[in-house]
N, C-alpha and C positions, 0 to 999 in steps of 0.2 A: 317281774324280772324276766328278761329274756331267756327263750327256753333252749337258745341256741347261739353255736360262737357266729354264727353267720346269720344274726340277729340284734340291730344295735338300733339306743334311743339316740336321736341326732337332734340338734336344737338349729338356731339360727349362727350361732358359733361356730360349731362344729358341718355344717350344710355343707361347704364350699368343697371341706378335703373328704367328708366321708362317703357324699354322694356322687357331685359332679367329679373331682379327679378319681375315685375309686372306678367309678362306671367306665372309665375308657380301658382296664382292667380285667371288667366280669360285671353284668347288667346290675343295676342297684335298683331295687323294687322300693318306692316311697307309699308307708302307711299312714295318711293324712287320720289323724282319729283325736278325740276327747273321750275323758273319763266317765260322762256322764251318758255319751251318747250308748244306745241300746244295742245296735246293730254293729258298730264296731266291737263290741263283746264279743259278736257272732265273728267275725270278719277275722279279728285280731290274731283269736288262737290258731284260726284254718291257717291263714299265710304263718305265722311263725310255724307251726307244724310241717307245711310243704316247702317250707326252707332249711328245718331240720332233714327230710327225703332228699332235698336237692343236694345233699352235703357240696354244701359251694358254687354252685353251678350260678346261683345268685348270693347277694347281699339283701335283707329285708331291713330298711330303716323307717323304722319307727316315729312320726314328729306328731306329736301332742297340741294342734292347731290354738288350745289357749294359752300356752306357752310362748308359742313360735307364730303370733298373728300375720308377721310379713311375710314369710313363708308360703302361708297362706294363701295370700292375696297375691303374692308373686305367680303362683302357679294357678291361678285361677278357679280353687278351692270353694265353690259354692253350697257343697253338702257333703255330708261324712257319713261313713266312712270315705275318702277317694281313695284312687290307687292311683298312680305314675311308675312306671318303667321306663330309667333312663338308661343310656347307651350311650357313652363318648359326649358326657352332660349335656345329652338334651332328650327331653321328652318324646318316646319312641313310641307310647300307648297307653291309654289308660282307662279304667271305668270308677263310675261312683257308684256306691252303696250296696251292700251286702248280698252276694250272688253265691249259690248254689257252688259246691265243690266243683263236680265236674266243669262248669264255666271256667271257676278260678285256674283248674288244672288246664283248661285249655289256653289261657289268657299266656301262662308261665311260658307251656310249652313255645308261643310266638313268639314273647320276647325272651326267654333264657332256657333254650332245650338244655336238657340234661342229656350226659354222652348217650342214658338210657334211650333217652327220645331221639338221638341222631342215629342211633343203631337201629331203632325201629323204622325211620324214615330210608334208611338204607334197605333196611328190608323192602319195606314197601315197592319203593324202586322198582329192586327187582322181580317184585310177583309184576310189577306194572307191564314191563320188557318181557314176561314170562320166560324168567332166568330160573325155574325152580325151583330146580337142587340148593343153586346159592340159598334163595332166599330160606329154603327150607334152614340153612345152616347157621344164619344172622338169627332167624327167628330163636332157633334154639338156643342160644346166646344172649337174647335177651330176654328170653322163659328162664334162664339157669340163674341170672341176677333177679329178673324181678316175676316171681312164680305164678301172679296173680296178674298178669297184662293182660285184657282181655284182649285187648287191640290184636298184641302178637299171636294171642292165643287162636286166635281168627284167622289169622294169616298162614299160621303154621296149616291151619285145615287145608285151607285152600291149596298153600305146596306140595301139602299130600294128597290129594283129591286130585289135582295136575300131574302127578306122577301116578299116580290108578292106585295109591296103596287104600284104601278103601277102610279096612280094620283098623288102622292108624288111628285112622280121621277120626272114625268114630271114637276111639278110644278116648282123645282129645274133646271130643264133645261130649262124651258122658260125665265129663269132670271140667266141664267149661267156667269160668269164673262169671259171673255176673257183673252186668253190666252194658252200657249198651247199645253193644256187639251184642248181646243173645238174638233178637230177630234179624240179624245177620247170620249166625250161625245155625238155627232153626231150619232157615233154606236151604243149607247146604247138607243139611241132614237125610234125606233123600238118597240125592246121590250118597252119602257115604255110605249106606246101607246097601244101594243094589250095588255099587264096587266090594264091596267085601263080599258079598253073596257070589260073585260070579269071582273074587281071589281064594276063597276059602277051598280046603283039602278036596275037599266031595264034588265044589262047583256047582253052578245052579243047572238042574234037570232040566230042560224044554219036552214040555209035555203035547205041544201042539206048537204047529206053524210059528203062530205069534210069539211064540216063549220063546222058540228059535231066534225069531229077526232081535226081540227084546233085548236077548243075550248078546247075540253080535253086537249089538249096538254099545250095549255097556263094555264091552271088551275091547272096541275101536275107541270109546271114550278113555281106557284104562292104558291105554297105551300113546295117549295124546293126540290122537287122532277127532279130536271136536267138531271139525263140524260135518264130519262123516260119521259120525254117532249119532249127533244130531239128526241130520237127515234120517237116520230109520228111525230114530225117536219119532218122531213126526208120520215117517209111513203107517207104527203102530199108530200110533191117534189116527192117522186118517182111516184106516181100518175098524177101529174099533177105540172111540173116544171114552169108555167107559173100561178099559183094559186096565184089569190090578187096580179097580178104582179109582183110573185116572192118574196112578202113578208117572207113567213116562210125563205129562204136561208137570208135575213137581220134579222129576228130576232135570228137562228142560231148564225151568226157575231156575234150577242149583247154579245147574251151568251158567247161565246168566249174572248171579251173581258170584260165581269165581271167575268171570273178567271182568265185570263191572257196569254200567250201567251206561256209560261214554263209550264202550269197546264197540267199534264195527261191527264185530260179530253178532255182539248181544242185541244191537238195533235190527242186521237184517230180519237173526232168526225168529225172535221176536215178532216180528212183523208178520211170520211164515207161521207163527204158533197160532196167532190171531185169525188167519187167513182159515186152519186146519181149524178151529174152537167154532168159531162164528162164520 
């Protein structure tokens, strides 16, 4: 029995109204499956589960391929489980045979974001424009609905890390959800650490020269000033490639990946870290 109202069995009868005009409505996800088959066991419960999550965002219909053979053969149905996503009745994407959650959660999110997934995409957005604060604020707004987003949970770092709050960040990655975003978040771990060393009460000591530029450099990072922190990041290395064991080249990394791997910035400096290493 269907484990949700936004989960319906559909035959060759019922096809016309509940799939194709429903979908010009709100995406209707088609489960091509049989009783006998193994993998659709596997397949079956995951979709009816992440259509219960979706409260509505999709329609999961259900057709029983030894029942509904035309069905079948209409849509081109050569092994089962299939999946179809249709939109304004017609076939918008689809995959065959039993994939991994995260896939499936990916497949949904193309064809039928949930508001959760537009609000993260609006975040994104804006860490993309390096808007922040905003994004800092979207993020938190989709952490308070869905506690466990890694995605956002990612994101949120980064808004703090762009803003110099350094403690934050960390705080957020000692309690990071799994998933994976972890060797996303990992990099970024660095940098949260010397920001909050040079935000905290006492502030960090320069006991020599090089602690000195170190620090400035994290405190022109801490005030968004990137790639004039960068640059002394880089001066340490060039002075001394083996400083704090090599920390400023992992807090470089961080930077890197808090604009991203496309970012201008991140190709020059990059380029200028390789230059400084080797």
């Amino acid at each position: 029995m269907p484990k949700s109202p936004h989960v319906r069995d559909v035959s060759e009868a019922t096809f016309a109204n509940e799939v194709l005009a429903q979908s010009s409505a709100v995406p209707v996800i088609v489960d091509f499956w049989a009783p006998w088959c193994g993998p659709c066991r596997m397949l079956g419960p995951l979709l009816e589960r992440l259509a219960g999550e979706a409260r509505g965002a999709f329609i999961l219909a259900k057709v029983n391929v030894d029942a509904n053979p035309t069905l079948a053969t209409r849509y081109g149905v050569q092994g089962i489980p299939a999946v179809r996503a249709f939109r304004d009745g017609q076939v918008v994407d689809e995959f065959t045979g039993a994939q991994p959650e995260g896939r499936v959660r990916d497949f949904l999110k193309r064809v039928a974001p949930t508001e959760a997934d537009r609000a993260l995409a609006k975040a994104t957005g804006l860490l993309a424009i390096r808007q922040w604060a905003a994004a800092e604020a979207a993020l938190r707004r989709v952490l308070a609905d869905q506690p466990g987003q890694a995605a956002a949970a990612l994101g949120l770092v980064k808004a703090l890390l762009a803003q110099g709050r350094g403690c934050e960040a960390e705080a957020v990655l000692d309690d990071f959800p799994r998933g994976d975003t972890g060797p996303a978040a990992e990099k970024l771990a660095p940098l949260a650490r010397l920001l909050c060393e040079v935000e905290s009460p006492d502030g960090a000591v320069a006991e020599a020269d090089l602690d000195t530029l170190y620090y400035h450099s994290a405190g022109l990072l801490a005030r968004g000033q990137l790639e004039a922190g960068m640059d002394g990041l880089l001066d340490v290395l060039r002075q001394d490639k083996r400083y704090r064991k090599g920390e400023p080249r992992l807090v470089l990394i961080a930077v890197f990946e808090l604009l991203g791997d496309d970012d201008p910035t991140t190709r020059a400096y990059r380029g200028e870290l390789a230059s400084v290493l080797f």
